[in-house]
C-alpha positions in Angstrom: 0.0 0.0 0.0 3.0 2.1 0.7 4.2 1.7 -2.6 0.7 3.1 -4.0 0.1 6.0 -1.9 3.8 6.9 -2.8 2.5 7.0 -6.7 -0.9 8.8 -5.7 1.4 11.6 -4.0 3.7 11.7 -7.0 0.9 12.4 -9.3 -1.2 14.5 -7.5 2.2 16.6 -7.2 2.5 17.0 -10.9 -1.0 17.9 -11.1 -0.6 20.3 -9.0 2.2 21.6 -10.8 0.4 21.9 -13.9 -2.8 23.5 -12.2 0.0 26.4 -10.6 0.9 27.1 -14.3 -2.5 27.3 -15.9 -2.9 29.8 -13.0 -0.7 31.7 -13.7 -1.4 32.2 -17.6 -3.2 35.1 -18.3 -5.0 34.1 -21.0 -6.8 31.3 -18.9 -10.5 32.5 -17.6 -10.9 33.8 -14.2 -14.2 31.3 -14.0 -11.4 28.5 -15.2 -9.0 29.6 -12.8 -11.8 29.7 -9.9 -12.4 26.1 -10.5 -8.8 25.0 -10.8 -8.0 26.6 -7.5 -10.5 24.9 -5.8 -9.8 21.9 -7.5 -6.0 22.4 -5.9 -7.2 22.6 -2.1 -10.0 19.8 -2.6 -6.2 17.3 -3.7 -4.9 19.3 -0.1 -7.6 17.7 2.0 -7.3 15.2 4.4 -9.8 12.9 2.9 -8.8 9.8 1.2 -6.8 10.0 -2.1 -10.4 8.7 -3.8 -12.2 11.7 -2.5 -9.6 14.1 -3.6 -9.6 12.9 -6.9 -13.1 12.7 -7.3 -13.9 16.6 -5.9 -11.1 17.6 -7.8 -12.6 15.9 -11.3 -15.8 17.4 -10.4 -14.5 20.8 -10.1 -12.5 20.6 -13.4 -14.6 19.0 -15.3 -17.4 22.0 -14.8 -15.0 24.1 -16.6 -13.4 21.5 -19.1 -15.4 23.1 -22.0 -15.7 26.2 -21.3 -15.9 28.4 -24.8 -13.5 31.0 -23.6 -10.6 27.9 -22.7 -7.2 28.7 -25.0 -6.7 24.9 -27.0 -3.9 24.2 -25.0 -5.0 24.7 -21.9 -8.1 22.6 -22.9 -5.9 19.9 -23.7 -3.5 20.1 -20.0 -6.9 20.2 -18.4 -7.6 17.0 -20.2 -4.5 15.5 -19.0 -5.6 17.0 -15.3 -8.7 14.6 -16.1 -6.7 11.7 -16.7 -4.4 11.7 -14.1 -7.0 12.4 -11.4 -8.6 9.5 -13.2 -5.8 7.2 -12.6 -6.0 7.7 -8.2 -9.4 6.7 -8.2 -8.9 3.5 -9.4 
């Protein structure tokens, strides 16, 4: 279990990385950026790495199409999805 939780904190540490630097791209929404932030502190809990995951999915994906997203920050938020995908299995 070790081993796993170990991986979990790896990736939710690059997902946080790449949440910091959509936050920090102008071009990138203030509505987008509302949701990523929260979506940062919901991986910051103390909950379970599944409950983490799954608030943080739920706040990104709100904002995963929004009209107004630049292409490739559509496409890290994507990757964002996926990742997060791969802790709650």
């Amino acid at each position: 279990m070790a081993k796993e939780e170990k991986q979990f904190d790896e990736t939710i540490s690059q997902i946080k990385q790449q949440i910091d630097m959509l936050l920090n791209d102008n071009s990138v929404p203030r509505n987008v950026k509302s949701a990523l932030d929260e979506a940062k502190k919901s991986l910051d809990s103390k909950e379970s790495y599944a409950v983490r995951a799954s608030s943080a999915t739920y706040k990104i994906d709100e904002v995963s199409n929004d009209i107004n997203l630049p292409p490739y920050a559509r496409t890290v938020i994507w990757n964002l999805l996926s990742l997060l995908e791969s802790i709650k299995e």
